[in-house]
TORKOL-4160 file (C-alpha; in steps of 0.2 Angstrom, whole numbers, padded with zeros to 4 digits, m for minus):
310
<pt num="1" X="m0184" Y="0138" Z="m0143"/>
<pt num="2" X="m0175" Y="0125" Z="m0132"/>
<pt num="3" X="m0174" Y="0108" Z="m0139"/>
<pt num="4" X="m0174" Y="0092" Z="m0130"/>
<pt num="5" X="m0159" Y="0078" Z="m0131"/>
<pt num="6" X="m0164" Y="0063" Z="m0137"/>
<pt num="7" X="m0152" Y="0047" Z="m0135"/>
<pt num="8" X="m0149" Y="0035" Z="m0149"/>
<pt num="9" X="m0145" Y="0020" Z="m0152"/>
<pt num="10" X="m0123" Y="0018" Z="m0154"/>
<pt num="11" X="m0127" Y="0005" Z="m0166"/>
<pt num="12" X="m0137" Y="0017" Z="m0176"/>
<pt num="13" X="m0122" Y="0028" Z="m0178"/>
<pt num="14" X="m0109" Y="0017" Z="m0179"/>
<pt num="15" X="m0114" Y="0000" Z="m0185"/>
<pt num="16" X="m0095" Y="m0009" Z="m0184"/>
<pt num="17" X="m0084" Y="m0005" Z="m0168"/>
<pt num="18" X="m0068" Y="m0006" Z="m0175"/>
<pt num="19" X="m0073" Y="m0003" Z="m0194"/>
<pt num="20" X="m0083" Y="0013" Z="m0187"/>
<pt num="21" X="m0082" Y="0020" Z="m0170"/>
<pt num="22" X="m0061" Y="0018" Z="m0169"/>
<pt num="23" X="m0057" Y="0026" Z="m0186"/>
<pt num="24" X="m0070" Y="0040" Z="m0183"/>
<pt num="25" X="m0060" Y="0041" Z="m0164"/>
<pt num="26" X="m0045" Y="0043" Z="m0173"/>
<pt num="27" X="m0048" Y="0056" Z="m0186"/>
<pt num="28" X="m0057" Y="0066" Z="m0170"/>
<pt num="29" X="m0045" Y="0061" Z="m0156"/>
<pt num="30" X="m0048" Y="0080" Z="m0151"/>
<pt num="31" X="m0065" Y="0074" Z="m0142"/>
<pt num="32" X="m0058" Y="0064" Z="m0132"/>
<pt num="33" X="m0042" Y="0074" Z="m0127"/>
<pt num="34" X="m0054" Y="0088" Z="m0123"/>
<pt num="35" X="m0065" Y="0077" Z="m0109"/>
<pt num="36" X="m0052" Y="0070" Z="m0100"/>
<pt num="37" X="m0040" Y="0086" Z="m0102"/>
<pt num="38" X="m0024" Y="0077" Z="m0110"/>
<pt num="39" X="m0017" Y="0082" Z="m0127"/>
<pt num="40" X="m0016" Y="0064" Z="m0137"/>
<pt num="41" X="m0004" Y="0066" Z="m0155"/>
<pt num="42" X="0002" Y="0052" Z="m0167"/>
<pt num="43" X="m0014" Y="0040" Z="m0166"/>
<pt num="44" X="m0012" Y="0024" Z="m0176"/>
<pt num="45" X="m0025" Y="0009" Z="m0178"/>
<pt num="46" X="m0023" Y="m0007" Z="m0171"/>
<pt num="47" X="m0005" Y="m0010" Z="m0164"/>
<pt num="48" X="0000" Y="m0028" Z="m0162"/>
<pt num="49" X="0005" Y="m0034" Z="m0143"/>
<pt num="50" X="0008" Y="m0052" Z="m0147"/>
<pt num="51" X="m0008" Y="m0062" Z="m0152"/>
<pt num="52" X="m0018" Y="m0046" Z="m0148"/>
<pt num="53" X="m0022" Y="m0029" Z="m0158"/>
<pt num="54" X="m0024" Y="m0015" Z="m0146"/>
<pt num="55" X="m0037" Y="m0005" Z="m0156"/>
<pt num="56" X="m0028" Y="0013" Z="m0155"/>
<pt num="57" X="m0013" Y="0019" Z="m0149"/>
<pt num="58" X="m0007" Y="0035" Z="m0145"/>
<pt num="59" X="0006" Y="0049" Z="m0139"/>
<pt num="60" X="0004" Y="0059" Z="m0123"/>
<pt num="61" X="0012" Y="0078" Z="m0124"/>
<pt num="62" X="0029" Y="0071" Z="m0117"/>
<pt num="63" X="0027" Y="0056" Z="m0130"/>
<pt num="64" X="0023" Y="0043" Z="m0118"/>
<pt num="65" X="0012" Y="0030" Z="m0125"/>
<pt num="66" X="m0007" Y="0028" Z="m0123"/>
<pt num="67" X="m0017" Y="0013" Z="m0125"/>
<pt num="68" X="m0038" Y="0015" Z="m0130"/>
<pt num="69" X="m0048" Y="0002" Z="m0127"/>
<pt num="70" X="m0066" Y="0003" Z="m0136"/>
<pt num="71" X="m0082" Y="m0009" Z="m0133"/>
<pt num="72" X="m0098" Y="m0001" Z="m0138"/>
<pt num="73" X="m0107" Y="m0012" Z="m0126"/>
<pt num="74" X="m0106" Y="m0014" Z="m0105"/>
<pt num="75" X="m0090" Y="m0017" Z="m0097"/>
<pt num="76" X="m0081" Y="m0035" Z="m0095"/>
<pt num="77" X="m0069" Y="m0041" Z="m0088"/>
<pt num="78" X="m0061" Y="m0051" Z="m0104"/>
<pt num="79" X="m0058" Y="m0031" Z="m0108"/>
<pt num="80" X="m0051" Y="m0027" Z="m0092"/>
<pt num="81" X="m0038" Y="m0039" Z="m0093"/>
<pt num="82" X="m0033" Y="m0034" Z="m0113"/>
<pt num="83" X="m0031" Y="m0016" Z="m0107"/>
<pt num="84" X="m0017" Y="m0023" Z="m0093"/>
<pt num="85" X="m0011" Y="m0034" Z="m0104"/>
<pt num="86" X="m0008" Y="m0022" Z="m0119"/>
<pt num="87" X="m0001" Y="m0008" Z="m0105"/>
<pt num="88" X="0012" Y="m0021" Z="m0101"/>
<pt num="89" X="0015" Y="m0028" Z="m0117"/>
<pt num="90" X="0019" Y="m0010" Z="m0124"/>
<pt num="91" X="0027" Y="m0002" Z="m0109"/>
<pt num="92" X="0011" Y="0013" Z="m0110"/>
<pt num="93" X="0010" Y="0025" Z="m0093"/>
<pt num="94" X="m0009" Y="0028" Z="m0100"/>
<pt num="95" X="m0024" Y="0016" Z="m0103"/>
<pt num="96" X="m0040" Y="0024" Z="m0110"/>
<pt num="97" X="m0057" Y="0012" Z="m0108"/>
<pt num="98" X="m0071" Y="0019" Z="m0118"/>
<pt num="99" X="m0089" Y="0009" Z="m0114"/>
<pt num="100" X="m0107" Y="0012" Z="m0116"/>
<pt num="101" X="m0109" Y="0004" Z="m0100"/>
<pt num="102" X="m0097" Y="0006" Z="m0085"/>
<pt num="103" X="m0101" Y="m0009" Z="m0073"/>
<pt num="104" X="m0098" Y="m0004" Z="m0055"/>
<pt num="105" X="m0084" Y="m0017" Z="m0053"/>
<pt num="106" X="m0075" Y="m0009" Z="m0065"/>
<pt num="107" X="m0076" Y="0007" Z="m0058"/>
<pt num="108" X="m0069" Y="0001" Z="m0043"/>
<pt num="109" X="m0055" Y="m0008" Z="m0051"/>
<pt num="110" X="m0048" Y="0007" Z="m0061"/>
<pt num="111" X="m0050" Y="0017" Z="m0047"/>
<pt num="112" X="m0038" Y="0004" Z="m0036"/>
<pt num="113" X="m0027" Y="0002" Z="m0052"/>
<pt num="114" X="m0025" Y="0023" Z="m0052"/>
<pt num="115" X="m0020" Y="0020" Z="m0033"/>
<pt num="116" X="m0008" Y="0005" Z="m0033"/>
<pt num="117" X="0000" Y="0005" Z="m0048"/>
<pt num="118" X="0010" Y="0022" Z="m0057"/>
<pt num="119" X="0001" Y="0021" Z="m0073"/>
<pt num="120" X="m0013" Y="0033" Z="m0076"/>
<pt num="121" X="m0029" Y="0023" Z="m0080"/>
<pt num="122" X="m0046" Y="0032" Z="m0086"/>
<pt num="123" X="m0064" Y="0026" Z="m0090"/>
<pt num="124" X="m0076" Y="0035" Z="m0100"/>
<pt num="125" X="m0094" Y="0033" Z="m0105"/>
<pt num="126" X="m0099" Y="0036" Z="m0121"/>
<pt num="127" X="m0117" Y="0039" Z="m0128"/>
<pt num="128" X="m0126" Y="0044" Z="m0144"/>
<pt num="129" X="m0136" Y="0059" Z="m0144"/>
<pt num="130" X="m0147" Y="0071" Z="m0154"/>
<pt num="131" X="m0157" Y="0086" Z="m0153"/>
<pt num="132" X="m0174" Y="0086" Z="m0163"/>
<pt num="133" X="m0167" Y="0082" Z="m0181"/>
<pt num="134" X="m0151" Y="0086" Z="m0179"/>
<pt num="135" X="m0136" Y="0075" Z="m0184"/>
<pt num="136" X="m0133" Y="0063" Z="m0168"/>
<pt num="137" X="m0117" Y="0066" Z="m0160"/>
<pt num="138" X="m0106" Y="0058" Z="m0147"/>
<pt num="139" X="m0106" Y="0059" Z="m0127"/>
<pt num="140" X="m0092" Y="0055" Z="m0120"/>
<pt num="141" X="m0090" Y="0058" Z="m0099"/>
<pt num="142" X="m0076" Y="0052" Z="m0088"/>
<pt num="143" X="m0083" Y="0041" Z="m0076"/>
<pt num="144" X="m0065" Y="0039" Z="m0067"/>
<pt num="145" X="m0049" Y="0044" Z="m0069"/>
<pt num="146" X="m0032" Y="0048" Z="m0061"/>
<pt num="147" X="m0031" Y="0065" Z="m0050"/>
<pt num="148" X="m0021" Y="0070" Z="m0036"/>
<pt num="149" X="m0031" Y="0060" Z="m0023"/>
<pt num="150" X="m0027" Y="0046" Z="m0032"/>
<pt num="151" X="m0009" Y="0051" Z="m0034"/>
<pt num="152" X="m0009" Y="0054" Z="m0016"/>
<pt num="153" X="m0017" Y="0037" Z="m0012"/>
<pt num="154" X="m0006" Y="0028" Z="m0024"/>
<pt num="155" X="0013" Y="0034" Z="m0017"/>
<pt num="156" X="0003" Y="0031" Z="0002"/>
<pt num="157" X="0001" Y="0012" Z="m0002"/>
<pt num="158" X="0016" Y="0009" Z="m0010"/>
<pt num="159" X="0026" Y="0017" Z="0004"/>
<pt num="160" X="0016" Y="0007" Z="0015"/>
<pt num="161" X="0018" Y="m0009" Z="0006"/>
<pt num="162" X="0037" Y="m0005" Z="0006"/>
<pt num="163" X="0040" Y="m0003" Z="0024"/>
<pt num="164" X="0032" Y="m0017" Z="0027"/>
<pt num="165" X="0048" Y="m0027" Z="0018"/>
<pt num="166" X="0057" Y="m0018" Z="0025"/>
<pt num="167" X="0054" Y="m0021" Z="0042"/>
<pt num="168" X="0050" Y="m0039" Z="0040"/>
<pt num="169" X="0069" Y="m0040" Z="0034"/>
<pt num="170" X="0076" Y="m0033" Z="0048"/>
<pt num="171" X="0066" Y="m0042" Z="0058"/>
<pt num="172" X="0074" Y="m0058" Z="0046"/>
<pt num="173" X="0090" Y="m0052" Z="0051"/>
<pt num="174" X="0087" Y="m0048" Z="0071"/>
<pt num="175" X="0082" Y="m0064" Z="0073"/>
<pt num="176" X="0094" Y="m0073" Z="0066"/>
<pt num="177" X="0106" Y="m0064" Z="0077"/>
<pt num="178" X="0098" Y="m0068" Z="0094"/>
<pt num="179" X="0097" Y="m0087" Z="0088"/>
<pt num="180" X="0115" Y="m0087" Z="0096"/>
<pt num="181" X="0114" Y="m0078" Z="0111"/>
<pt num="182" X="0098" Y="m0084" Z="0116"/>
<pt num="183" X="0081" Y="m0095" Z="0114"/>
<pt num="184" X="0070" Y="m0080" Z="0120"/>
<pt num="185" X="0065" Y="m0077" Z="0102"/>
<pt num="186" X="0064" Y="m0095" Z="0094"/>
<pt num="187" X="0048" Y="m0098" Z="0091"/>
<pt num="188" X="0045" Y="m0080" Z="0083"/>
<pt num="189" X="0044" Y="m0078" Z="0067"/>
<pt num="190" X="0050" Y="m0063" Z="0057"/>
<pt num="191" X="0033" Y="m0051" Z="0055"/>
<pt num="192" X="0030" Y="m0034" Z="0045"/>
<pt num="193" X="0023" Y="m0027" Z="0061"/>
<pt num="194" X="0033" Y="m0014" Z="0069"/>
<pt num="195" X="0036" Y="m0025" Z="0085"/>
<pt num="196" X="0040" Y="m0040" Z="0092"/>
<pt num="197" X="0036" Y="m0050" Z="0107"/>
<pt num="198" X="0041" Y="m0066" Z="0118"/>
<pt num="199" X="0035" Y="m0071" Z="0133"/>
<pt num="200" X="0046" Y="m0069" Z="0148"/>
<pt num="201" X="0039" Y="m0085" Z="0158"/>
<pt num="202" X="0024" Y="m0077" Z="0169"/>
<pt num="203" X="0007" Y="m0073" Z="0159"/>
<pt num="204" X="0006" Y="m0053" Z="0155"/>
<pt num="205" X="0026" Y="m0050" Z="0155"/>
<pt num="206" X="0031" Y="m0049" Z="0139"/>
<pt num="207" X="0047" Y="m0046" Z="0131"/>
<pt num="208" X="0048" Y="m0034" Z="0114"/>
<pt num="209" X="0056" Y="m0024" Z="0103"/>
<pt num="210" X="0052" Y="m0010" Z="0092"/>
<pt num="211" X="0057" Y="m0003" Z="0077"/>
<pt num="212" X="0054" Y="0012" Z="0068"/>
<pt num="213" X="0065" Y="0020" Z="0052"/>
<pt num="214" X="0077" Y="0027" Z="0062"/>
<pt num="215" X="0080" Y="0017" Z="0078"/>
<pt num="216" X="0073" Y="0007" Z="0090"/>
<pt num="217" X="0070" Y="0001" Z="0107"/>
<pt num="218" X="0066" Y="m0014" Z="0118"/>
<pt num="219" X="0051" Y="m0014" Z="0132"/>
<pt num="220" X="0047" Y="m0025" Z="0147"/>
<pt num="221" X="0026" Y="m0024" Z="0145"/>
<pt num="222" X="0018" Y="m0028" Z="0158"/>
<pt num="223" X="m0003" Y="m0033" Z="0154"/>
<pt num="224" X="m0012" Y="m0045" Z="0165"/>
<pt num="225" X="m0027" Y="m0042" Z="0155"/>
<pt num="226" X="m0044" Y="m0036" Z="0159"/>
<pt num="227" X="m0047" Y="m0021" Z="0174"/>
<pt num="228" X="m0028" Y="m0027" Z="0180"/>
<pt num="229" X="m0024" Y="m0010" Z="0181"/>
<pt num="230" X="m0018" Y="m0010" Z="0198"/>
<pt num="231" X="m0010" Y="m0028" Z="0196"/>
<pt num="232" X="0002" Y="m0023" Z="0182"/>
<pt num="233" X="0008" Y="m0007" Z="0194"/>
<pt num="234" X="0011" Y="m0017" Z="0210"/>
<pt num="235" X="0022" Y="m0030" Z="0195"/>
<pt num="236" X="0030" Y="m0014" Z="0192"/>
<pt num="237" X="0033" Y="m0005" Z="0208"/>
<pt num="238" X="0039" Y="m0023" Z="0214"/>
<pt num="239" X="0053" Y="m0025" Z="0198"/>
<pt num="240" X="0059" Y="m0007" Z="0202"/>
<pt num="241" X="0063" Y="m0012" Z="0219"/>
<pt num="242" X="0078" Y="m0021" Z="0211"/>
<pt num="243" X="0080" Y="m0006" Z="0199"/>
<pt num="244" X="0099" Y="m0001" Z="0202"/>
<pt num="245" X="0101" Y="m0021" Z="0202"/>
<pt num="246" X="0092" Y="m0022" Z="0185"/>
<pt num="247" X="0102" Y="m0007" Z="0178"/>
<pt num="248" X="0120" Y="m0012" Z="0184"/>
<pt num="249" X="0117" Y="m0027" Z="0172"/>
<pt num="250" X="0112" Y="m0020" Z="0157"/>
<pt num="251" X="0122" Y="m0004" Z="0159"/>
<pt num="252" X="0112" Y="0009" Z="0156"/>
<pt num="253" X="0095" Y="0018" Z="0163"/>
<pt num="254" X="0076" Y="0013" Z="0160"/>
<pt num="255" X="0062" Y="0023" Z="0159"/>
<pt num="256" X="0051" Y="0015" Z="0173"/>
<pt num="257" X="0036" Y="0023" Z="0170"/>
<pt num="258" X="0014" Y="0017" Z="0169"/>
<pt num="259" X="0004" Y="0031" Z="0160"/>
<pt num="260" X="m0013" Y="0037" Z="0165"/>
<pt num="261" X="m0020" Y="0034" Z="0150"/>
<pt num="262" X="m0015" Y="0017" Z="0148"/>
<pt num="263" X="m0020" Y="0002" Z="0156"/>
<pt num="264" X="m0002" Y="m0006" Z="0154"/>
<pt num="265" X="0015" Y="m0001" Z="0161"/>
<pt num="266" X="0032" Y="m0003" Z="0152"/>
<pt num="267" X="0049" Y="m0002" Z="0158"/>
<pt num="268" X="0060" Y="0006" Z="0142"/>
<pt num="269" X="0076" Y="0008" Z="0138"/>
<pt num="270" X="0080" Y="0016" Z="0117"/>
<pt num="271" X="0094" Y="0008" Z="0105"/>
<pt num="272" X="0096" Y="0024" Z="0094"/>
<pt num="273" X="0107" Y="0017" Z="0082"/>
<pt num="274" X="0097" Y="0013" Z="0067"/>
<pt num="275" X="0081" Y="0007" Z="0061"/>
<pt num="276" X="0074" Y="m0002" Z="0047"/>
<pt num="277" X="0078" Y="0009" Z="0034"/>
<pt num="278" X="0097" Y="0013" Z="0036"/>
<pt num="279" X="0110" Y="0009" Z="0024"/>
<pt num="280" X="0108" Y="m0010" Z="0018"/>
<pt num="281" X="0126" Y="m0012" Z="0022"/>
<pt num="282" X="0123" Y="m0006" Z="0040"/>
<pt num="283" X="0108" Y="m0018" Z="0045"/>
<pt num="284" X="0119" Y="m0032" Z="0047"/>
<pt num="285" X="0130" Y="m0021" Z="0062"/>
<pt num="286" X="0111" Y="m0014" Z="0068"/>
<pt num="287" X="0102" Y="m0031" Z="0071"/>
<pt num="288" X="0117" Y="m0037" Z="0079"/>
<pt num="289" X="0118" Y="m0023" Z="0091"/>
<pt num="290" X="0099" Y="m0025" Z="0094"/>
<pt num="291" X="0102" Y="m0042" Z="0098"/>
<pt num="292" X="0115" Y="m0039" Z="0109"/>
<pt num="293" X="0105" Y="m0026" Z="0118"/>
<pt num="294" X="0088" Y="m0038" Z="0119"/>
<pt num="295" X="0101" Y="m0050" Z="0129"/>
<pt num="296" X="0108" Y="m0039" Z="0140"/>
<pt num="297" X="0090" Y="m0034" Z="0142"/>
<pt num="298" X="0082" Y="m0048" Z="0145"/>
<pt num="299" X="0097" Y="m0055" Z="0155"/>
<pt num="300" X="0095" Y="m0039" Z="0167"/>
<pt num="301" X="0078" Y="m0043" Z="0172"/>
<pt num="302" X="0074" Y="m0064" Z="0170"/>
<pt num="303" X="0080" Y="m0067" Z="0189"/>
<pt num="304" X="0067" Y="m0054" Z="0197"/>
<pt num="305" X="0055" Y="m0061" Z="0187"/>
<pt num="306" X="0055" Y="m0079" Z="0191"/>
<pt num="307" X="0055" Y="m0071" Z="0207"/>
<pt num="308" X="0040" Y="m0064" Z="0208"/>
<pt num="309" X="0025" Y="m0072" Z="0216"/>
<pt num="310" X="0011" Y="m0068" Z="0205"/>
């Protein structure tokens, strides 16, 4: 005969939260290791972080502390914020939330805190049940918790977040280089994007640079706008009329070029020596060469553009 669960009441089995539910979690921290697969030793009661108790704290099987977080109720945000302040307050790299009722909110939110921070965050449901007249029992499921996506996520975002510093300081320091050679850049600011652009005095000519980890280089774009496909080649084919002109002054050779694919054209020429994640005690010697380089650059082609009738 197959019997049927029957859910009751968490107040039925354990009438106090802390008084009940936390010791019996402590004397059976095996459940809960088992559901979320990570061993948990030296559980104590009610840790003090400041004017707070955290109501059980634990050790990981390389003895990093665990923080667990109990509310035999739905899911708040008062609890949300203890469990970050008690993970910060005992320098823990694991918070368990145990709830009767996960809220979707905070579903989300300790899945973006597994993602964008390095601490491991979990949040399980827990549930009375029984079978016929049986003893009730507990039921606890993970609703979310860290896994390698998330890992994957997290080191994405924080990669991200850092090149973006990163370029906006080279940026910081480029710009503050060309403020002596030239105005061309003044009314820039420094940006995270990956370029920059200044406007060369006639609409759709566009002065830029562009930065990746390693090196860099400076383009003359050329973008009238809308269906000026054609427009933005006959700019191109009349600049390179003056090409050997145009290179004789910078020194060096440009990629002259319009792809098919693309409704721009571009005239390029690379600085290869360093990008935005060198050596910080090179930056200084890298944004002063881009600097020099965006001069010359600009310098080489400003006279054929004014002269253009357009």
């Amino acid at each position: 005969m197959i019997g049927k669960i029957e859910k009751v009441p968490l107040r039925e089995i354990w009438r106090h939260e802390a008084h009940d539910f936390t010791k019996w979690l402590q004397d059976n921290i095996d459940v809960l290791s088992d559901v979320i697969n990570l061993p948990l030793t030296n559980v104590e009661r009610e840790q003090t972080t400041g004017n707070f108790y955290v109501d059980l704290t634990a050790e990981d099987n390389s003895g990093n502390t665990v923080i667990i977080e109990n509310q035999l109720e739905k899911s708040d945000h008062d609890h949300l914020g203890k469990i970050i302040t008690y993970l910060s307050s005992m320098d823990a790299t694991t918070a368990i939330w145990i709830v009767s009722d996960p809220r979707p909110e905070h579903v989300s939110a300790i899945n973006w805190l597994n993602e964008s921070t390095a601490a491991n965050f979990y949040l399980l449901k827990i549930e009375g049940v029984k079978i016929g007249n049986s003893d009730p029992a507990p039921l606890l499921t993970l609703i979310v918790g860290p896994s390698e996506e998330t890992e994957n996520v997290g080191k994405s975002k924080r990669e991200k977040k850092e090149r973006y510093v990163l370029r906006k300081d080279f940026w910081t320091i480029v710009l503050n280089k060309l403020k002596d050679k030239t105005n061309l850049f003044n009314a820039v600011s420094p940006s995270e994007s990956s370029w920059l652009g200044a406007g060369s005095g006639k609409r759709g000519i566009q002065y830029t640079m562009w930065v990746t980890q390693d090196d860099a280089r400076l383009s003359l774009y050329i973008d009238r706008g809308k269906d000026s496909e054609e427009e933005n080649q006959a700019i191109l084919e009349k600049l390179e009329l003056h090409k050997v002109e145009i290179e004789s002054i910078y020194g060096d050779k440009f990629e002259w070029h319009k792809r098919d694919d693309e409704r721009a054209c571009q005239i390029i020429i690379n600085v290869p020596n360093g990008g935005y994640k060198s050596d910080k005690e090179k930056l200084d010697s890298i944004g002063e060469n881009l600097a020099e380089c965006m001069t010359r650059f600009e310098k080489s082609f400003s006279k054929y553009i004014k002269d253009l009738k357009i």
